[in-house]
FILOMI-114279 format. One record per residue (C-alpha): residue number from 1; x, y, z. Coordinates in steps of 0.1 Angstrom, whole numbers, plus 5000, padded with zeros to 4 digits. Example, Ala and Ser with C-alpha at 12.3 -4.5 7.8 and 13.67 -1.06 7.14 Angstrom:
<atom><num>1</num><px>5123</px><py>4955</py><pz>5078</pz></atom>
<atom><num>2</num><px>5137</px><py>4989</py><pz>5071</pz></atom>
This chain:
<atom><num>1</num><px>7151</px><py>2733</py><pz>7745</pz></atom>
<atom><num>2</num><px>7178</px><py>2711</py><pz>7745</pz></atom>
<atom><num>3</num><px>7184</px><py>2685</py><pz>7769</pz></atom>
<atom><num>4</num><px>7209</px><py>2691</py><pz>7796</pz></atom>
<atom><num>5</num><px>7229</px><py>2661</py><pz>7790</pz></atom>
<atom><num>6</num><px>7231</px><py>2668</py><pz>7747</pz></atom>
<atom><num>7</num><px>7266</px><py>2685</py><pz>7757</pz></atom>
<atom><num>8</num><px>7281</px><py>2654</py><pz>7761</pz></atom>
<atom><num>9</num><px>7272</px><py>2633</py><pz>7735</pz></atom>
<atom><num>10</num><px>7301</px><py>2618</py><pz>7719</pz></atom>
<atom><num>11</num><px>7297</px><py>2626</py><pz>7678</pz></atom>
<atom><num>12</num><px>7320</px><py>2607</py><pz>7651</pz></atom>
<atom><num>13</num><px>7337</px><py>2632</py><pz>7636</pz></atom>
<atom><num>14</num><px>7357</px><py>2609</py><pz>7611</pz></atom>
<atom><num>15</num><px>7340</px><py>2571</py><pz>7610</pz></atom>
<atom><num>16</num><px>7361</px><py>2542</py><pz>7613</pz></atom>
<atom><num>17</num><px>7367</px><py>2506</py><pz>7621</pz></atom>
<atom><num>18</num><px>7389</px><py>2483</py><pz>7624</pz></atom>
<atom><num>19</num><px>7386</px><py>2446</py><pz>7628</pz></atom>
<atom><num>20</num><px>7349</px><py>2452</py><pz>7640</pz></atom>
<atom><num>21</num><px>7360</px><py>2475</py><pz>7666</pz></atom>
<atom><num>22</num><px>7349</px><py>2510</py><pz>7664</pz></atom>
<atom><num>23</num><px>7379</px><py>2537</py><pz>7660</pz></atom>
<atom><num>24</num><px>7362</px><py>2566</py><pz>7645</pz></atom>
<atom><num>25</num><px>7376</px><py>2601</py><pz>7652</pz></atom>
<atom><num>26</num><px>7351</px><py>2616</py><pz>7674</pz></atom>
<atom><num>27</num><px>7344</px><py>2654</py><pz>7692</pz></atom>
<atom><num>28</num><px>7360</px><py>2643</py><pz>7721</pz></atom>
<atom><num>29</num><px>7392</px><py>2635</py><pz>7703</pz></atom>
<atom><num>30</num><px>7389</px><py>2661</py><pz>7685</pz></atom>
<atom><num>31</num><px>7389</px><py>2683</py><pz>7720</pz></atom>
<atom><num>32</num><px>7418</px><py>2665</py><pz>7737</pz></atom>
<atom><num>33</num><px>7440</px><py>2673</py><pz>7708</pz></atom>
<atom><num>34</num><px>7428</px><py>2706</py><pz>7707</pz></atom>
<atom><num>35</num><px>7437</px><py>2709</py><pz>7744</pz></atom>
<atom><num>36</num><px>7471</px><py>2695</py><pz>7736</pz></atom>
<atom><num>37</num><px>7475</px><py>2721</py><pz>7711</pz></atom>
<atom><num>38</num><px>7465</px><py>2750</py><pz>7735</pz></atom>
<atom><num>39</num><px>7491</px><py>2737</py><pz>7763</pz></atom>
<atom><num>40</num><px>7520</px><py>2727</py><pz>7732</pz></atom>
<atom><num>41</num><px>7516</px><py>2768</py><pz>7725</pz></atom>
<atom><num>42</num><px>7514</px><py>2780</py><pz>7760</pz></atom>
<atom><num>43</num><px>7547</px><py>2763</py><pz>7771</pz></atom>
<atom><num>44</num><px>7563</px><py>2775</py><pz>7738</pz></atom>
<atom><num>45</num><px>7555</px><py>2808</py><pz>7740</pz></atom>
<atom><num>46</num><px>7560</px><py>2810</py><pz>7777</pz></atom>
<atom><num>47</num><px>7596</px><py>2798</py><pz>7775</pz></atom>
<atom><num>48</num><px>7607</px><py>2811</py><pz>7745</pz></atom>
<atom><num>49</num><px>7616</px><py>2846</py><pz>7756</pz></atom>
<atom><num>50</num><px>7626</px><py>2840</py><pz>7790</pz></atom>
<atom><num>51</num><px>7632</px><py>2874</py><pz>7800</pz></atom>
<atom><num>52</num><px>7646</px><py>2883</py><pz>7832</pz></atom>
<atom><num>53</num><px>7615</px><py>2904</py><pz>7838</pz></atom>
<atom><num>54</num><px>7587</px><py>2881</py><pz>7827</pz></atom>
<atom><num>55</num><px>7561</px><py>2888</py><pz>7807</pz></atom>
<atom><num>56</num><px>7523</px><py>2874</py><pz>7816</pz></atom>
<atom><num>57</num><px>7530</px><py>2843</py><pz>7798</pz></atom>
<atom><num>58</num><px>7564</px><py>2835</py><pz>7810</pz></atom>
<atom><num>59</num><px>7548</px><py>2845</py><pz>7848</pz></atom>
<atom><num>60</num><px>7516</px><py>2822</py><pz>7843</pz></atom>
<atom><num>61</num><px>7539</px><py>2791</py><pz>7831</pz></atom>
<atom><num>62</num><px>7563</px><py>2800</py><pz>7858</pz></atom>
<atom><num>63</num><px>7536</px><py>2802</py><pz>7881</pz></atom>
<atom><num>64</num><px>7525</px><py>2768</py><pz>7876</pz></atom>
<atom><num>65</num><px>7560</px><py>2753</py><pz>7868</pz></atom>
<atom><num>66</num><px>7563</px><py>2761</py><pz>7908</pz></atom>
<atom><num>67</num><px>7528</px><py>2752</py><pz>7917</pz></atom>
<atom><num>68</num><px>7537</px><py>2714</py><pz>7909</pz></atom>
<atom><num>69</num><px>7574</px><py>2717</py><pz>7915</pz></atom>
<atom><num>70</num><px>7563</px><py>2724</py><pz>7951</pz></atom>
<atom><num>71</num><px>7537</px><py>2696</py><pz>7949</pz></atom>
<atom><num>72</num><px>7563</px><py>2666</py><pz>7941</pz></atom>
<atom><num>73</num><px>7587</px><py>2679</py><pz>7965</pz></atom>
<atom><num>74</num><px>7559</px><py>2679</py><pz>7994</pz></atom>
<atom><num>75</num><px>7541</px><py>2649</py><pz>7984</pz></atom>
<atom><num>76</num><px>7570</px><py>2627</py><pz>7970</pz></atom>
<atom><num>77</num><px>7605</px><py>2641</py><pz>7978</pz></atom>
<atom><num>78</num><px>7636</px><py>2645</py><pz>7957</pz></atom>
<atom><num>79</num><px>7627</px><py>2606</py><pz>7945</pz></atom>
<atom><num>80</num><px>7596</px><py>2620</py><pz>7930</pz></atom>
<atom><num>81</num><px>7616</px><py>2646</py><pz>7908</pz></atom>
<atom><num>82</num><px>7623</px><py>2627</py><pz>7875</pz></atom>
<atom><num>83</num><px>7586</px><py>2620</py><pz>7874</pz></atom>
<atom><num>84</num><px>7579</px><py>2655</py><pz>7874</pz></atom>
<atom><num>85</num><px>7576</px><py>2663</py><pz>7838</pz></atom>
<atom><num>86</num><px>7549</px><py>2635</py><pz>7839</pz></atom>
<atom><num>87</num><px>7530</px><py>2653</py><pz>7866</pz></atom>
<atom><num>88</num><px>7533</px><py>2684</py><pz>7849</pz></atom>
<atom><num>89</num><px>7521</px><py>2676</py><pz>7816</pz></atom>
<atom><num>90</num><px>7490</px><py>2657</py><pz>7832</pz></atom>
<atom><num>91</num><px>7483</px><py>2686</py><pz>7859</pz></atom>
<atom><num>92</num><px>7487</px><py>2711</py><pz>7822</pz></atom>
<atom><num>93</num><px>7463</px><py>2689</py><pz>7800</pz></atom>
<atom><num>94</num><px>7437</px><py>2685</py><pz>7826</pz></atom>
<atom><num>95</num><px>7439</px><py>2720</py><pz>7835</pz></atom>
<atom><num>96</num><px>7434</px><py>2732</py><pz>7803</pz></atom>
<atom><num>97</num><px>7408</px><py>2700</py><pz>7794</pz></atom>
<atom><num>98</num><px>7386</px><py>2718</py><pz>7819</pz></atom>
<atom><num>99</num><px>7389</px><py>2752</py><pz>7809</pz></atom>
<atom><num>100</num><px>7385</px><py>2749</py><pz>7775</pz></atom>
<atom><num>101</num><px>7351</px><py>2731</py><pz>7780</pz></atom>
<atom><num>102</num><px>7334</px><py>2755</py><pz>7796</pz></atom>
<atom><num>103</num><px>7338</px><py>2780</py><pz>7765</pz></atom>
<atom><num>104</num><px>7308</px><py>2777</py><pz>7749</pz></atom>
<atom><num>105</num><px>7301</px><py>2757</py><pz>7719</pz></atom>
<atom><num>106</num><px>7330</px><py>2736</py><pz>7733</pz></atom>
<atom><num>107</num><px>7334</px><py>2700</py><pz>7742</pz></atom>
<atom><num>108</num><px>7348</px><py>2690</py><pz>7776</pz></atom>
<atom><num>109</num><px>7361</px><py>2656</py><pz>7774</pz></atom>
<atom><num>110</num><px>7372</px><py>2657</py><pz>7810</pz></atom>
<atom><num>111</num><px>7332</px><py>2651</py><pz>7820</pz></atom>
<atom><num>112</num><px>7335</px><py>2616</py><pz>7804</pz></atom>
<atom><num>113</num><px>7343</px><py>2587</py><pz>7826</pz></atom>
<atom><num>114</num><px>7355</px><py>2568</py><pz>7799</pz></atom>
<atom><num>115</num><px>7381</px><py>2594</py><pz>7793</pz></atom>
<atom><num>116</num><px>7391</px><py>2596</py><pz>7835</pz></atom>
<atom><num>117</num><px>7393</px><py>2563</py><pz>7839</pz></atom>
<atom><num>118</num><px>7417</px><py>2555</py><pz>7807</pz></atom>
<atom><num>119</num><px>7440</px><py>2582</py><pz>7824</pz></atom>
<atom><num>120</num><px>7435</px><py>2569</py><pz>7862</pz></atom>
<atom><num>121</num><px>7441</px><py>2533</py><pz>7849</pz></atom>
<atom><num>122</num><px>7476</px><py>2541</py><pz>7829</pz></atom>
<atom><num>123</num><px>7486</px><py>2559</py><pz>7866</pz></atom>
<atom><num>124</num><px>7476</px><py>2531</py><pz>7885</pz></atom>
<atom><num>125</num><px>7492</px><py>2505</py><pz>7861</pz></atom>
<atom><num>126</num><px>7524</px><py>2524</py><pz>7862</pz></atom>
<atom><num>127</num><px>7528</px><py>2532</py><pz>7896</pz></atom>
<atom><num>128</num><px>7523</px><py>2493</py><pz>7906</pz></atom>
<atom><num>129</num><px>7550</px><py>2489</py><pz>7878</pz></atom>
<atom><num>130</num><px>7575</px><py>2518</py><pz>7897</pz></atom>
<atom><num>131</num><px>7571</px><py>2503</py><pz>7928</pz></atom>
<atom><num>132</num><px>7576</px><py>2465</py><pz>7917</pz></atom>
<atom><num>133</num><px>7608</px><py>2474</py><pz>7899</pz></atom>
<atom><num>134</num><px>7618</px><py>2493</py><pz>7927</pz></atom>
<atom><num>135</num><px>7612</px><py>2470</py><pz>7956</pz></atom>
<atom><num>136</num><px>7606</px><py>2435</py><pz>7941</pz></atom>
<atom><num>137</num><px>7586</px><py>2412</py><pz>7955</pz></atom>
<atom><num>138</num><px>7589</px><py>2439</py><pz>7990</pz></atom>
<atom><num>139</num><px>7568</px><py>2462</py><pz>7975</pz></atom>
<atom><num>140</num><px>7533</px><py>2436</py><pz>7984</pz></atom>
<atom><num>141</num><px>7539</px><py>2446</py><pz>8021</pz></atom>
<atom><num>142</num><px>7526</px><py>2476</py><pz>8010</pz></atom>
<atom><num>143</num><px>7490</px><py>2457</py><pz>8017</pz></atom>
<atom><num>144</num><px>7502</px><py>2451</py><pz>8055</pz></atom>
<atom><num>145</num><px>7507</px><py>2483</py><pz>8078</pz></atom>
<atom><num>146</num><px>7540</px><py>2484</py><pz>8094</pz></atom>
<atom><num>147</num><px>7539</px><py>2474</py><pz>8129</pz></atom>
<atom><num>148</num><px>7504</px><py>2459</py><pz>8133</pz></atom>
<atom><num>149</num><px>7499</px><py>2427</py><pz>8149</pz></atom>
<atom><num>150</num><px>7498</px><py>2396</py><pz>8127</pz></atom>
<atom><num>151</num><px>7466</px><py>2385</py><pz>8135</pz></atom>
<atom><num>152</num><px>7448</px><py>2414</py><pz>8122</pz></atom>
<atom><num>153</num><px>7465</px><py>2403</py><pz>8087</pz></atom>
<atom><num>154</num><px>7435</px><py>2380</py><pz>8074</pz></atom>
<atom><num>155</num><px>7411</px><py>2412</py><pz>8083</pz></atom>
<atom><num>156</num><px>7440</px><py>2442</py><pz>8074</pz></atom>
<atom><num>157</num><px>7455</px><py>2426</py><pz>8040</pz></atom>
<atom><num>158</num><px>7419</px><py>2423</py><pz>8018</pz></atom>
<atom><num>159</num><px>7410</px><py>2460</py><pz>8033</pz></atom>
<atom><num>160</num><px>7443</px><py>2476</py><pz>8023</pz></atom>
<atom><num>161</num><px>7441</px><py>2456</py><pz>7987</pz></atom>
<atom><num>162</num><px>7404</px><py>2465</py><pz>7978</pz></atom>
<atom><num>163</num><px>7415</px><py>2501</py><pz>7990</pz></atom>
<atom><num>164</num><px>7444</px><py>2499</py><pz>7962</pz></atom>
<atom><num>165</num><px>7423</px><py>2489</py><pz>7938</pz></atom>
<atom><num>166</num><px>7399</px><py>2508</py><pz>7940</pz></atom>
<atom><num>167</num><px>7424</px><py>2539</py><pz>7935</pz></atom>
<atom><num>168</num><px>7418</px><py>2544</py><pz>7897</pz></atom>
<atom><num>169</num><px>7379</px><py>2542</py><pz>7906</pz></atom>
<atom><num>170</num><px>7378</px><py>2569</py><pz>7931</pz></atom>
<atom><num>171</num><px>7403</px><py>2590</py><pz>7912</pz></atom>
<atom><num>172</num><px>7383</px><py>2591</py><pz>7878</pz></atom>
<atom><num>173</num><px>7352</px><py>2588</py><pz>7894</pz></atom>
<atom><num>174</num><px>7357</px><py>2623</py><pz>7912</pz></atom>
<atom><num>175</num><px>7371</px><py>2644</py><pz>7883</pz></atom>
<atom><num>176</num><px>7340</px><py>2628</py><pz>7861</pz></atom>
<atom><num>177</num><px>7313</px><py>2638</py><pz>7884</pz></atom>
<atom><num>178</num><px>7326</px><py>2675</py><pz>7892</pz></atom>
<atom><num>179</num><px>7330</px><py>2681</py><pz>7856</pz></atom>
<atom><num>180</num><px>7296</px><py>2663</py><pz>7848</pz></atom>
<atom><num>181</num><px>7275</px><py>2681</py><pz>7875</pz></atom>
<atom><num>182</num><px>7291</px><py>2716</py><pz>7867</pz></atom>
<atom><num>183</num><px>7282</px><py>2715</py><pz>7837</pz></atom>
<atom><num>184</num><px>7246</px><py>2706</py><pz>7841</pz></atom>
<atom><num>185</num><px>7239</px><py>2727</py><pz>7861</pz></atom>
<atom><num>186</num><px>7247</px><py>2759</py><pz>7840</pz></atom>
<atom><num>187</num><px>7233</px><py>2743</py><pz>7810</pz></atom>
<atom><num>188</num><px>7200</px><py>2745</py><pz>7831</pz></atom>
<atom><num>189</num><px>7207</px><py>2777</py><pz>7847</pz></atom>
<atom><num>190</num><px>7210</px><py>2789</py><pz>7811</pz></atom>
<atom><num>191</num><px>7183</px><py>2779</py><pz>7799</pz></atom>
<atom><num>192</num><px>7162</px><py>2793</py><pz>7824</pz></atom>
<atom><num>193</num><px>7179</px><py>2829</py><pz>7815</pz></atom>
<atom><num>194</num><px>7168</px><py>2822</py><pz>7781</pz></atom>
<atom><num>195</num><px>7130</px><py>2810</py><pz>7790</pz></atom>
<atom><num>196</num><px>7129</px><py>2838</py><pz>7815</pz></atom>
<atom><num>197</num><px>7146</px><py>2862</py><pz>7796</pz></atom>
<atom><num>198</num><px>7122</px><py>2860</py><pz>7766</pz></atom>
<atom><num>199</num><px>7089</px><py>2868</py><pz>7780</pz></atom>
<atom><num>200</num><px>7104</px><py>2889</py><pz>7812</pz></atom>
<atom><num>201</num><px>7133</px><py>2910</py><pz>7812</pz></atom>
<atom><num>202</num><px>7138</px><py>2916</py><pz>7856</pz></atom>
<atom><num>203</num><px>7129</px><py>2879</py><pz>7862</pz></atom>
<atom><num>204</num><px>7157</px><py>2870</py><pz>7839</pz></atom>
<atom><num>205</num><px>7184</px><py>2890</py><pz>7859</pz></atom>
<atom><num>206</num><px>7182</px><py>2869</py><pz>7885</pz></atom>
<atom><num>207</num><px>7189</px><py>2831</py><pz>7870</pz></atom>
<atom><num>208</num><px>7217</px><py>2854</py><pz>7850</pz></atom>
<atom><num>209</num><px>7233</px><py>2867</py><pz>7879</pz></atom>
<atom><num>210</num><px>7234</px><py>2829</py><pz>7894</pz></atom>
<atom><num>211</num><px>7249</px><py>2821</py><pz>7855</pz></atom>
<atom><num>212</num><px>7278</px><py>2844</py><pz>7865</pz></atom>
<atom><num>213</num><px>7283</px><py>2833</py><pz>7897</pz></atom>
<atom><num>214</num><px>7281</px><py>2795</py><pz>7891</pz></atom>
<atom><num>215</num><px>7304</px><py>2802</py><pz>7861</pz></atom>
<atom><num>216</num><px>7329</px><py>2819</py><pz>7887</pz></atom>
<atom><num>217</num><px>7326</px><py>2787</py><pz>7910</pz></atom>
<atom><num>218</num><px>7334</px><py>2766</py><pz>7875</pz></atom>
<atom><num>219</num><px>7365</px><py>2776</py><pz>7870</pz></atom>
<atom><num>220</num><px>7375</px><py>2774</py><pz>7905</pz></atom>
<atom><num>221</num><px>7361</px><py>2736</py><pz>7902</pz></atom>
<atom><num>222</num><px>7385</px><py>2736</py><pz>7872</pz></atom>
<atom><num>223</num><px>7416</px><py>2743</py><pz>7885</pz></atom>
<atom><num>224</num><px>7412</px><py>2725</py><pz>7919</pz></atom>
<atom><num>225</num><px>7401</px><py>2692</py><pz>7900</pz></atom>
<atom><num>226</num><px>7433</px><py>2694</py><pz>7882</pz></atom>
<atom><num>227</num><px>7453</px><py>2700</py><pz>7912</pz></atom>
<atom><num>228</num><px>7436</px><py>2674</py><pz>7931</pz></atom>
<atom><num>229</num><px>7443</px><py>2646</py><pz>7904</pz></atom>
<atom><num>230</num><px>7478</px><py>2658</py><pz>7902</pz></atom>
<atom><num>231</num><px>7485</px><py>2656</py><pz>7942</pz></atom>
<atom><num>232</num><px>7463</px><py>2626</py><pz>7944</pz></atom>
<atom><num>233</num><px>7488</px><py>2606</py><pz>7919</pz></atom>
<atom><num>234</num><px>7520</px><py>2622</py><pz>7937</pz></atom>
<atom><num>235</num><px>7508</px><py>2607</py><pz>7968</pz></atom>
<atom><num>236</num><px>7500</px><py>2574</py><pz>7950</pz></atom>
<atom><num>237</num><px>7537</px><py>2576</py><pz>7934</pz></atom>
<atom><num>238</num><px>7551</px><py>2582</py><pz>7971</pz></atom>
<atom><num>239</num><px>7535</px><py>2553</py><pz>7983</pz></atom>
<atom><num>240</num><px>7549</px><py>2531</py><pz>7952</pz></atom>
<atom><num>241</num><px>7582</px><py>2546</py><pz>7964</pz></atom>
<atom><num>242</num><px>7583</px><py>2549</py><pz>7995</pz></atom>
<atom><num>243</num><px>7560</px><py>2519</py><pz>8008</pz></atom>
<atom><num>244</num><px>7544</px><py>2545</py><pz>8031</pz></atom>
């Protein structure tokens, strides 16, 4: 049997370098382009009719079109709405990211810290770079609570700064390991349907009913990570606007 972890080996699909750094084209590239693809049709053939009585597609994108219209006006206000076509193409490619990988046979790129990170760092580093332009040299008070006493400064200010930095961390680190674990654990499930299976047929049933269910609790992990980054860098863009 396979091991557990082979579905996330990261294969060169095209091999290249440049200037002895390595560029190839890999599986995972191959996957987030993929998953581009799958959301570039989705919106186009969700909005191309635009039917006074929606169809399934137009009702799915229009679902979601509210899902995280509702989540920038909660989280970040009427000052959060030009970044909303950000949020929504992140919250989309994520989403679908972490469908698409648990068909099988597919690659999910999303379990790949590598891959969170990059995204969680270009967030962070553009968030700091809203809230500087916004608020000048203002914005660093965002490191000292309003109205607490100045002597708690040398103990508040390296607390609130580690806890800024550490943002991209926490944020990568949390889609990576839900993704990661998931699928683990129904690549092991799996494989003891397949051992079971093979010599017993009713002790199989019962690893294959956990299959289904775990599978069922996978795509609800699926959505919810995406929605959780999504919120997670409204509140961060609040904050950069706001100084809250």
């Amino acid at each position: 049997m396979a091991s557990q972890l082979e579905q996330f080996t990261i294969k060169p699909i095209a091999p290249m370098e440049i200037g002895g750094v390595d560029v190839s084209f890999t599986n995972s590239s191959l996957w987030m382009m993929i998953s581009a693809g799958v959301v570039s049709a989705f919106l186009i053939a969700g909005s191309q009719r635009r039917a006074l009585v929606p169809g399934r597609l137009q009702s799915a994108l229009e679902y979601l079109y509210n899902v995280v219209g509702a989540m920038v006006r909660d989280n970040v206000g009427s000052s959060g709405r030009p970044y909303f076509p950000f949020i929504f193409a992140l919250f989309m490619f994520i989403l679908f990211g972490n469908l698409i990988g648990l068909i099988p046979g597919a690659f999910t790129f999303t379990s790949h810290l590598a891959v969170t990170f990059a995204i969680s760092a270009f967030i962070f580093v553009g968030v700091t770079i809203i809230g500087i332009v916004k608020h000048g040299l203002h914005f660093f008070s965002l490191f000292f609570p309003h109205g607490a006493p100045l002597v708690s400064a040398p103990l508040l200010i390296p607390i609130e700064i580690i806890s800024y930095f550490s943002r991209p961390i926490s944020l990568s680190v949390r889609l990576f390991a839900n993704m990661t674990v998931g699928h683990v654990l129904l690549k092991v499930i799996g494989g003891g349907v397949i051992a079971l299976g093979s010599f017993f047929i009713v002790p199989g049933v019962i690893p294959f009913a956990f299959l289904i269910a775990i599978t069922g609790l996978e795509l609800m992990i699926a959505v919810i990570q995406a929605y959780v980054f999504a919120i997670l860098t409204c509140v961060y863009l609040n904050d950069a606007l706001h100084l809250h």
